[in-house]
C-alpha positions as CSV (number, residue, x, y, z in Angstrom):
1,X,-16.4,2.4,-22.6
2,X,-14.2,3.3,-20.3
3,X,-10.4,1.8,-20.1
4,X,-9.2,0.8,-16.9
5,X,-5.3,0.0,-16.0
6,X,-4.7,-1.6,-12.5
7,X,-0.9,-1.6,-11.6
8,X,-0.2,-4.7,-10.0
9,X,-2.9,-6.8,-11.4
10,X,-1.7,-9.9,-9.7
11,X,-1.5,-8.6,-6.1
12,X,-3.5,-9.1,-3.2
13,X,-4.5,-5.3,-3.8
14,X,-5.0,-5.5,-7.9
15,X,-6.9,-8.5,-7.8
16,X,-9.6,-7.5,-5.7
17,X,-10.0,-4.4,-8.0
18,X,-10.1,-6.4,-11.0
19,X,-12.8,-8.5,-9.7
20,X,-14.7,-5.7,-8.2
21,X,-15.0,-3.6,-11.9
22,X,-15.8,-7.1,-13.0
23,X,-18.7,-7.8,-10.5
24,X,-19.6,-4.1,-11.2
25,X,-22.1,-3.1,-14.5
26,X,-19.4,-0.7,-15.6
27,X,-18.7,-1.4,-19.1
28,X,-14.9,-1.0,-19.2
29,X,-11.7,-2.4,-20.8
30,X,-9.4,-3.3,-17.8
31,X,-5.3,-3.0,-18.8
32,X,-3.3,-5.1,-16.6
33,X,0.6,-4.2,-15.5
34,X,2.4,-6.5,-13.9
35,X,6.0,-7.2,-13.2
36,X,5.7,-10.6,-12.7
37,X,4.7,-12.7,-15.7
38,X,2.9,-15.2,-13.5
39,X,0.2,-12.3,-11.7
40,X,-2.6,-14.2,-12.0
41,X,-4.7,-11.1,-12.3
42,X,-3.1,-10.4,-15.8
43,X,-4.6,-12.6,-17.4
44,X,-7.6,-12.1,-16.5
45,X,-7.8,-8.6,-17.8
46,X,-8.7,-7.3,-21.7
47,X,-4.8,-6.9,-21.8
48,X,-2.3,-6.9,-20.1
49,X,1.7,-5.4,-20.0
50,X,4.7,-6.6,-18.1
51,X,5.8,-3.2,-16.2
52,X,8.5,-2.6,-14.6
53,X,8.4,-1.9,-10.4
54,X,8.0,1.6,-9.1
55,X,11.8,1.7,-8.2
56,X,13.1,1.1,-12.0
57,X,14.4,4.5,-12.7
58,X,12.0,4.1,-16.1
59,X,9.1,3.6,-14.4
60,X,7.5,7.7,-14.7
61,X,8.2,7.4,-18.5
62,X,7.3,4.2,-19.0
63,X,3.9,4.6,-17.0
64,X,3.3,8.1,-19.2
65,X,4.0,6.2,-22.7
66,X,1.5,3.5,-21.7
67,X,-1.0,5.8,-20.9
68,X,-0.9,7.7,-23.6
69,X,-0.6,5.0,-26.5
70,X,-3.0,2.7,-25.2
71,X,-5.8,5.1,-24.0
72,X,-5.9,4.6,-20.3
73,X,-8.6,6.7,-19.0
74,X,-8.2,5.6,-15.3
75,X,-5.3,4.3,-13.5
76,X,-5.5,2.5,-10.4
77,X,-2.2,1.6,-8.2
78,X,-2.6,-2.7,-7.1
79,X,0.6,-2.0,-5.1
80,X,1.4,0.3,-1.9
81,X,5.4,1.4,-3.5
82,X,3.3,2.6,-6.3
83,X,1.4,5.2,-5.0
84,X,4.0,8.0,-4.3
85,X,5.4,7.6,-7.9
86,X,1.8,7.8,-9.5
87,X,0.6,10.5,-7.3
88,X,3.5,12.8,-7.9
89,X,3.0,12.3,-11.7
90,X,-0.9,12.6,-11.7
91,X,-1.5,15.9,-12.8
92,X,0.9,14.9,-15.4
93,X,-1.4,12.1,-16.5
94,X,-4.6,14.1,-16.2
95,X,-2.6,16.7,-18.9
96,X,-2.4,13.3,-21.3
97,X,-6.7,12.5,-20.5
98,X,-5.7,9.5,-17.7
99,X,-7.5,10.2,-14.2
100,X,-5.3,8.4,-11.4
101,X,-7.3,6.8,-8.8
102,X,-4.8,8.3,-6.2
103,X,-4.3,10.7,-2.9
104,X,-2.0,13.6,-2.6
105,X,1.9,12.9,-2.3
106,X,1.5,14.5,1.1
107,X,-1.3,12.3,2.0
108,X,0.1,9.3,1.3
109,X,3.6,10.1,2.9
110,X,1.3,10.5,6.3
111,X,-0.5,7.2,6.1
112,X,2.3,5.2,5.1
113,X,3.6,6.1,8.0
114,X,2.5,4.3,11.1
115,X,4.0,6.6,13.5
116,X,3.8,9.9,12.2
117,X,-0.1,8.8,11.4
118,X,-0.7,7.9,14.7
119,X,0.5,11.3,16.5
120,X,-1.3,13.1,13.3
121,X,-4.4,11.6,15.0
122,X,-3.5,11.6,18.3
123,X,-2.8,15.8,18.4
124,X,-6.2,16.6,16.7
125,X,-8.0,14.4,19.7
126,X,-9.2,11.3,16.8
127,X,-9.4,8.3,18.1
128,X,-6.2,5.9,16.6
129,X,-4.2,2.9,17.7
130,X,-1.1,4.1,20.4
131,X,2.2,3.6,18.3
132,X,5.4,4.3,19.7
133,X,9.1,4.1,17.8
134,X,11.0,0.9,18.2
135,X,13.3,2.4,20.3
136,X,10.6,4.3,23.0
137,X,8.8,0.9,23.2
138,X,11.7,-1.4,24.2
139,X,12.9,1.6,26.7
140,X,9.6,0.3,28.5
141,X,8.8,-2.9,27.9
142,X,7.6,-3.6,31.3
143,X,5.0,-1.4,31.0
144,X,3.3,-1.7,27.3
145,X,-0.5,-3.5,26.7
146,X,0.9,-6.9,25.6
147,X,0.5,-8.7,23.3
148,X,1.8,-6.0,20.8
149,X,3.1,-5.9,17.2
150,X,6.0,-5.0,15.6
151,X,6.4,-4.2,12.4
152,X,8.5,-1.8,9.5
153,X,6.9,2.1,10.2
154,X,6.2,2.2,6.7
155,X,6.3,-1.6,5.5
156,X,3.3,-3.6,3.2
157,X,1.0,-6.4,4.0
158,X,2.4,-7.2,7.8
159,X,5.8,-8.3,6.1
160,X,8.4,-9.1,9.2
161,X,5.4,-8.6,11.8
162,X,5.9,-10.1,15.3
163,X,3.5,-10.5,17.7
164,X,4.6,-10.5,21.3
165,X,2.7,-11.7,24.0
166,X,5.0,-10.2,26.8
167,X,8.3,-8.1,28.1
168,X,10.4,-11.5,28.0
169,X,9.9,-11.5,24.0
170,X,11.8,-8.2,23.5
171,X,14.8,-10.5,23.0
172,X,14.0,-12.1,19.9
173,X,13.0,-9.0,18.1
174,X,16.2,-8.3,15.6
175,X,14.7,-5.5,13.9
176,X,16.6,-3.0,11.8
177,X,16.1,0.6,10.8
178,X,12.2,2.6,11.2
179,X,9.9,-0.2,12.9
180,X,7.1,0.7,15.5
181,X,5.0,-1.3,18.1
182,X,1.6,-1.7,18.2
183,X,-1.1,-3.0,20.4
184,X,-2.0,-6.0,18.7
185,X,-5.8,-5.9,18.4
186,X,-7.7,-9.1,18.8
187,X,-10.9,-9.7,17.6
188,X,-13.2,-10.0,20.9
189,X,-14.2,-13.4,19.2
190,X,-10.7,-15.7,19.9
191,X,-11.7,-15.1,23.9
C-alpha cells in the first residue's frame, strides 16, 4: 500500500486530489498537511498534520522529518507557493524513499510566470494567449482586444483579477508591482 501526503489537503487544488486517489482503485494511505486546522480535506484523509506554509523558514526540514518518520512514499503539492520549495528539495526526498509528484525548479519558475511563459511560447512559434507587462499594455490601451484581464504575473487562483471591457477602465486598475494583461477569453457559449 502505498502512502500518499497531499500538501494543502483543504485547497481547491488538494481536495480534488484527495478525491481523485479516492475515486481511484489504488490502495493507498493518504497523509494530509494542512496549515489551516479547518481544511476540510484533512479530515478526510487516513491522517492528517497541521504544516506550516511554504514561506515558514522550517518548512524544508519540517517537510524532510515528516517524510521520513511517517513513510511518505509520494508527495503531492495541493498549493501553487509550494511547488518551488518541494521541487528544489526533491532529489533530497527521493534519497529518504519519498517520490515528489513535481516539475523541475526551472520549469516551474517558467509557468508561474505569465509573461515570461507566454514569450517562451511565442519565440518557438506555439500557439499561447498574447500577454504583455502592465506597463506595455496601458502605454496602448486604445489599441488592445478588450475585454482583457489583469491580473499578478505570477499570482494563484485569479486573486485581484479585473476584467475590463474597454480603454475607459484603465482608470480603476490600482495595481502594484509584476501584473500582466490578458485577453480575457470567453466561452463562445455567453454570445
Amino acid at each position: 500500500m502505498l502512502t500518499i501526503a497531499i500538501t494543502a489537503a483543504g485547497s481547491g487544488i488538494g481536495q480534488p486530489v484527495i478525491d481523485s486517489v479516492r475515486d481511484s482503485t489504488l490502495q493507498a494511505r493518504l497523509v494530509g498537511l494542512e496549515a489551516s486546522p479547518w481544511g476540510r480535506g484533512a479530515y478526510e484523509c487516513d491522517s492528517a498534520y497541521l504544516f506550516p506554509l511554504a514561506s515558514d523558514p522550517t518548512y524544508k526540514e519540517r517537510m524532510m522529518e515528516l517524510c521520513e518518520r511517517v513513510g511518505i512514499d509520494v508527495l503531492i503539492s495541493g498549493s501553487d507557493p509550494e511547488l518551488i520549495p518541494i521541487a528544489e528539495m526533491a532529489s533530497d526526498l527521493a534519497a529518504r524513499g519519498t517520490a515528489a509528484i513535481v516539475g523541475s525548479p526551472a520549469s516551474i519558475r517558467l509557468c508561474r510566470d505569465k509573461l515570461a511563459l507566454s514569450q517562451h511560447m511565442i519565440e518557438r512559434g506555439i500557439p499561447f494567449v498574447r500577454t504583455w507587462s502592465l506597463e506595455e499594455a496601458r502605454s496602448q490601451a486604445a489599441d488592445l482586444p478588450y475585454p482583457l484581464i489583469v491580473k499578478e504575473r505570477s499570482g494563484s487562483g485569479s486573486v485581484g483579477a479585473q476584467v475590463l471591457s474597454g480603454p475607459q477602465d484603465w482608470e480603476r486598475v490600482h495595481c502594484a508591482g509584476a501584473w500582466i494583461a490578458q485577453p480575457y477569453l470567453l466561452s463562445a457559449s455567453w454570445y
